[in-house]
N, C-alpha and C positions, 0 to 999 in steps of 0.2 A: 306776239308782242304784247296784247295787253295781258296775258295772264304773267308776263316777265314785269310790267308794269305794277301790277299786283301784288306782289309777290314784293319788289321793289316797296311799292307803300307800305307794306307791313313790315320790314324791315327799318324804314327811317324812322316811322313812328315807333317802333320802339326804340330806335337808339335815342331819338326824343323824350321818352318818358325816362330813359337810363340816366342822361345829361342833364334834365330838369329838377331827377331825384338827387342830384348832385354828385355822381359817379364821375369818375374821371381814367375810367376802362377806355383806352385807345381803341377798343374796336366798338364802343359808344360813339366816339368821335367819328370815325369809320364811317358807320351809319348814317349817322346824318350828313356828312358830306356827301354819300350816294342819293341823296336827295338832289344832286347835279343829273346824275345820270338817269333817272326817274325824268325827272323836267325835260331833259332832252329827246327824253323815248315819249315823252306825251306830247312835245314840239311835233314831232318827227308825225305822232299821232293827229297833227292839226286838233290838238283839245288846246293849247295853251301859245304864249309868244315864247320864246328863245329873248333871253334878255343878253347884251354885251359880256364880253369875256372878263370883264372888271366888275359885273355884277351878280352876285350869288342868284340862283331863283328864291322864292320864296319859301321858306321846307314847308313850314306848316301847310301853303295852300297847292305844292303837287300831293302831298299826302291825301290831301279832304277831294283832289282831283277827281271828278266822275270820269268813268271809259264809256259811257254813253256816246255815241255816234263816232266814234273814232272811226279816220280816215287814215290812212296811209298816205303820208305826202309823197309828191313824184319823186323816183329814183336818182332825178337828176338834181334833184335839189335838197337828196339826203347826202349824196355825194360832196357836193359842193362844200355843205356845212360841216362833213369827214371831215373834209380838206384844210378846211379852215380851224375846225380843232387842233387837227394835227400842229399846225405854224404856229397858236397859241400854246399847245404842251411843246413844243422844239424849244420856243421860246423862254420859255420856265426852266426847262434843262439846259439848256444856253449860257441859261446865269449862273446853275451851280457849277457846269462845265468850266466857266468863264473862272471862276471864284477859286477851284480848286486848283487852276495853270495847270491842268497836265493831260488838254490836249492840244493836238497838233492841227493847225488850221490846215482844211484845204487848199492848194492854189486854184486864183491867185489870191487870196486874201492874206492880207500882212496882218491886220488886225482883227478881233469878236468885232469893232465896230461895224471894218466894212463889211463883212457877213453879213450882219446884222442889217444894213442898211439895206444891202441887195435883196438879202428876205423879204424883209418888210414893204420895199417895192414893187416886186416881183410879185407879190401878194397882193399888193392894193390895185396892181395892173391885170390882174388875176379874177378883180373884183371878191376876193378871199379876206379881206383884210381894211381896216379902215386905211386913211390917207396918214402914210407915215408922219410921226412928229421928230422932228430934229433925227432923221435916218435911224430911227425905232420903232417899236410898235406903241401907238398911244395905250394909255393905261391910268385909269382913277385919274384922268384929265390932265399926268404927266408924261414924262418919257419913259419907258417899261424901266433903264437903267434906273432912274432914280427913286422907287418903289420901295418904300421902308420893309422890312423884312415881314412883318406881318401882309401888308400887300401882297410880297413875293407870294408869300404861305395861301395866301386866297387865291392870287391867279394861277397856281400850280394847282392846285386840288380842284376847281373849277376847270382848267381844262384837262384835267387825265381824267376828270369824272363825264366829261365831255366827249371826249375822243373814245371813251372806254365804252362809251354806250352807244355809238357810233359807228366803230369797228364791227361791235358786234352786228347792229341790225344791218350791216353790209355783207356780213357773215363772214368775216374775219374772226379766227380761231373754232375751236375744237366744241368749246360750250361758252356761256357767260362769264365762269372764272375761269378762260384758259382765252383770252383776247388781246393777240398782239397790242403793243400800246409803242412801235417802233415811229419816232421822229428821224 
């Protein structure tokens, strides 16, 4: 894991130095958003905190991140925090699900809301999730529904870069880029 960590920091930092020089290469942008998954494999590592699912980590400071004394947190509380990615990427795809109307709820939900609401609860009783707000999951100190699109845009890419790094150290999928990311 830290030589994945590694490897990880030399990738952000350059998509860093790509975006800085002013490039506007999507797999620039790419990069430094794995700067999510980096921060979470150094969580995971007990080097750094895991900040809320409404806040990016820092890119610049998992990049300058040392792996000096890296610990492996307990298995049960790298699980947990799977768990919890996962409800925050469902979530994310929820809305573009929601957005497009063409799917079909499962019963017995008549509406995304009450889904939504059962989620969200079901989570917070889970201890997976904070205390739902208005039968959602809170977010940037509102209701996830009400999330202006850039919003959406950060808490999507914040938790699939979450869950992505996640899955893997649970060892879910083949290699690094072959890691289920199913909600």
């Amino acid at each position: 894991m830290v030589e994945r960590s590694r490897a990880l920091q030399g990738e952000v930092e350059a998509g860093l130095r790509h975006v800085a020089g002013g490039s506007s290469d999507p797999a620039a942008a790419t990069a430094v958003w794995r700067g999510e998954a980096l921060g979470t494999l150094l969580w995971s590592l007990e080097l750094i905190e895991l900040p809320p699912y409404d806040r990016p980590f820092e890119t610049a400071a998992v990049v300058r991140a040392g792996l000096t004394g890296a610990r492996l947190r307990d298995a049960q509380d790298v699980d947990a925090e799977r768990q919890s990615a996962r409800l925050w990427h469902w979530r994310a795809r929820t809305t573009v699900l929601q957005a497009a109307g063409e799917v079909e709820l499962p019963p017995p939900y008549a509406t995304f809301d009450q889904l939504i609401a059962a989620t969200a609860m079901r989570g917070f009783e889970q201890e997976l999730l904070p205390a739902p707000m208005r039968g959602d999951f809170p977010a940037y100190g509102k209701v996830y529904r009400h999330l202006s699109p850039e919003q959406l845009h950060e808490a999507d890419a914040i938790a699939a870069e979450r869950h992505h790094a996640l899955n893997w150290l649970c060892g879910l999928g083949e290699s690094w880029d072959d890691v289920p990311l199913d909600t």
